[in-house]
N, C-alpha and C positions, 0 to 999 in steps of 0.2 A: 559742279561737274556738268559736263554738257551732255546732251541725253543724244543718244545716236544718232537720230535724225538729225542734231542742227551738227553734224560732226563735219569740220569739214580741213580734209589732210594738209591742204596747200597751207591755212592759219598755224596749223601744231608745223612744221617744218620752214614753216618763210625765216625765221632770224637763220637758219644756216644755210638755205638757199642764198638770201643775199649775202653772207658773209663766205661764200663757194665762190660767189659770182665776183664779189671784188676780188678774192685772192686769184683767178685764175685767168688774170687780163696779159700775163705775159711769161715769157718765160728768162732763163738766166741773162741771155744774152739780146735781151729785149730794149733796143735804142731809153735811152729815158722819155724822150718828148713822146714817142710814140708810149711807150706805155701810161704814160698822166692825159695823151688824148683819148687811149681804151677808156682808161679810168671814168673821166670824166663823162663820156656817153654810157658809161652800163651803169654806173653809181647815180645817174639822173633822178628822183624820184619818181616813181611810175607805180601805175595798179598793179602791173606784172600778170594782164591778161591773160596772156599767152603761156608762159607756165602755170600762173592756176588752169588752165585747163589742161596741160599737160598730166598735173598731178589729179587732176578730180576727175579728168575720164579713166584712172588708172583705177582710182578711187569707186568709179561706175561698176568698174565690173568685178573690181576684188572685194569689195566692201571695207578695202582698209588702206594704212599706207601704204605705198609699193615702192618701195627704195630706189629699186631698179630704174624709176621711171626720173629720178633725180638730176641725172646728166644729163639726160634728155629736156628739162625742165627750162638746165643752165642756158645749155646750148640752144635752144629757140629763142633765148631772150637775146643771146650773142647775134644772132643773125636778126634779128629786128633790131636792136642797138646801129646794126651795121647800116641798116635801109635805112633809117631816122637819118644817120653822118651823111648820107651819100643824099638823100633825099633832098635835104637843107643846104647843101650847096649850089653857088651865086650859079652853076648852070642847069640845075633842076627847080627846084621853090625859092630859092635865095630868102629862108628864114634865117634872121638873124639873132632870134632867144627860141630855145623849148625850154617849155614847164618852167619857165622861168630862170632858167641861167644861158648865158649863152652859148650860141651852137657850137659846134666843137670845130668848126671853118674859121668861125667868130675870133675865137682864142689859139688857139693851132693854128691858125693857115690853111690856105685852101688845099694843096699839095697835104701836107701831114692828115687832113681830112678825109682825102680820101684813100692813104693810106694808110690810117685808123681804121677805115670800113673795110677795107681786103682783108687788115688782118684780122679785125671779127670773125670774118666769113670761113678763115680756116679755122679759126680758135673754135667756132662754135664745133667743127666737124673734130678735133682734135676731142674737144669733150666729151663727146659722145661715144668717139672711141677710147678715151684711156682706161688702163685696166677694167675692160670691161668684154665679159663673155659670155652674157646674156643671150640664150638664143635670138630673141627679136632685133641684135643689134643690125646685122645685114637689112632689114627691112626697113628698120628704123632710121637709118641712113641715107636708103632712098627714100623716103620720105622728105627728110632735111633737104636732101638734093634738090627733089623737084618743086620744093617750097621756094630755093633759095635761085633755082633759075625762073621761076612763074613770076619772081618778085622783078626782075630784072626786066621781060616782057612786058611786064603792068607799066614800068615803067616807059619804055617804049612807046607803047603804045600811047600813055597821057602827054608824051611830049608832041607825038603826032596830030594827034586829035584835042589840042588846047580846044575849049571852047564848043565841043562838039556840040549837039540835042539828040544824035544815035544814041537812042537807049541800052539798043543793043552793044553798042563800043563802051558805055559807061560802066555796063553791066560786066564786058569784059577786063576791063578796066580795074574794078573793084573784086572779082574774083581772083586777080591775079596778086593786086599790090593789098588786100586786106585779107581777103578771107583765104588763100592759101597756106599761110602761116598761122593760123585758127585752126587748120585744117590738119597742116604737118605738128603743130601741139597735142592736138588728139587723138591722129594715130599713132602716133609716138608712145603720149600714156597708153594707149586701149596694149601695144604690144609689150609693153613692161609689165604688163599684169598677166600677159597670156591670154589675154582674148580671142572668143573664136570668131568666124571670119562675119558672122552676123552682125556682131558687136562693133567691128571696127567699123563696118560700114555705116551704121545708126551713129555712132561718134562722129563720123566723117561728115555725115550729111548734120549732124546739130552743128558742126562749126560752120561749116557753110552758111548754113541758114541763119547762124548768128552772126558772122563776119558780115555778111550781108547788110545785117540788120543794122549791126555797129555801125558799117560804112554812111548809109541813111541817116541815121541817128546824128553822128556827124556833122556830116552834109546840113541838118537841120542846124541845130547847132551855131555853124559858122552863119548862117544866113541871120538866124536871130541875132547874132552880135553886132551884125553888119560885114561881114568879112565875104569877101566875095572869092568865090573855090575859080580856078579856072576850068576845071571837071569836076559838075557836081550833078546831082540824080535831079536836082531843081533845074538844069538845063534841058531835063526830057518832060520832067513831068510838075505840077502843083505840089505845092507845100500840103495839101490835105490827099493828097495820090499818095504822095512820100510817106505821109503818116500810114496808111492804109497797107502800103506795102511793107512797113516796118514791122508792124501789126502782126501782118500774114507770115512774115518771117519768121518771129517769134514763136508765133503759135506753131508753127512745124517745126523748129526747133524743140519743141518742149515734145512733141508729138514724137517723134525720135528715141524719147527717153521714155518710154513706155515698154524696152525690152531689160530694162535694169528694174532692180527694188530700189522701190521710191525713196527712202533711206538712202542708199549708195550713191545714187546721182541726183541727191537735192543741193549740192553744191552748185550742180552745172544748169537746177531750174533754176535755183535763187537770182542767178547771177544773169540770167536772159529775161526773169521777170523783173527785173532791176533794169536793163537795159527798157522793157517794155514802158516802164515808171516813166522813161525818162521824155517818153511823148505824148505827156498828158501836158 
């Protein structure tokens, strides 16, 4: 049995997360092609970033599971599902495999692509609303919202600036298409558990600060493969600046979680000093 501290809610609930998340890619009257291209992008294999932190910032403040916080978990993966589809098409990155099978332009068509990602984009808000009357859902929703317009901006803007060295555009760049959705995951949870307004905010600034971080980390990443980003944080700065700023992210991220018991949000250190690991 696991001892409180390493408890961590997103593990005890993930087989019925993913098994929520396949079942709720359509509904009755749901074309077939279109629902085997849902299919096919949310059933992808993935860490599932973005709801564990949905669920472990819920976890931050209640000290336990928060049920509540479960549609909410669905739903941010539905709207990142969505930006992957639309991401990976021949007029944005024109990637032709993720995580190893390929992209859903690939197999679908470009057309059923990208309307596979529209229909994420409501399915996710659909989830979030069904039978559900939680107080925090009003706020919870504009959350989603302005996760799922800042995603569309980020984008915008890297198509503008291919190639930039403005650090300050790359940085906008990355707060938009990475770490917003880091961001809308943990206000999300902080409001399913009833969070007060303290709380949401030290949630809000650890995603940040870890979306951030992730971006970097990334960024690294492809460069050591040899894979050249057309916007990446290497176009502003060194490989050992990038380490250094990854670093600093981290560590204020962790610094954030200093208004929770250290027990309740050692999910959301583990998982940032896990990202830290990964720039040694």
């Amino acid at each position: 049995m696991k001892r409180k501290a390493d408890r961590c809610c997103f593990d005890e609930i993930r087989p019925e997360f993913e098994k929520l998340l396949a079942e709720g890619v359509g509904f009755g009257d749901t074309p077939p092609m279109l629902k085997k291209a849902v299919t096919h992008a949310v059933t992808t294999p993935g860490k599932r970033l973005r709801p564990f932190l949905c669920i472990s910032a819920a976890q931050a403040v209640a000290g336990r599971l928060v049920r509540h916080a479960l549609p909410y978990a669905i739903a941010i993966e539905y709207l990142h599902a969505y930006t992957l589809i639309h991401d990976d098409l021949p007029a944005m990155d024109n990637d032709r495999e993720r995580r190893g099978k390929p992209t859903v332009w690939v197999k679908f068509g470009e057309a059923n692509a990208i309307l596979a990602g529209d229909f994420l984009q409501g399915l996710a808000f659909d989830c979030a609303l069904r039978n559900n009357r939680h107080s925090s859902l009003p706020l919870a929703l504009a959350d989603l919202a302005e996760a799922a317009t800042r995603v569309v901006s980020g984008q915008v803007l890297d198509l503008q600036h291919v190639g930039t060295k403005n650090q300050r555009i790359i940085y906008q760049v990355h707060a938009c298409k990475t770490a917003a959705l880091f961001e809308a995951a943990a206000t999300m949870g902080a409001r399913a558990a009833n969070a007060k307004h303290d709380e949401i905010i030290a949630l809000d600034n650890y995603a940040s600060c870890f979306g951030h971080a992730f971006q970097i980390v990334d960024d690294l990443a492809d460069a050591q493969q040899g894979e050249k980003k057309e916007l990446s944080i290497l176009n502003a700065m060194s490989v050992k600046r990038a380490r250094e700023s990854a670093e600093g992210l981290v560590e204020k991220a962790l610094a954030t979680l200093a208004c929770f018991k250290p027990e309740n949000a050692a999910p959301l250190a583990r998982v940032a000093m896990e990202l830290r690991g990964k720039l040694v």
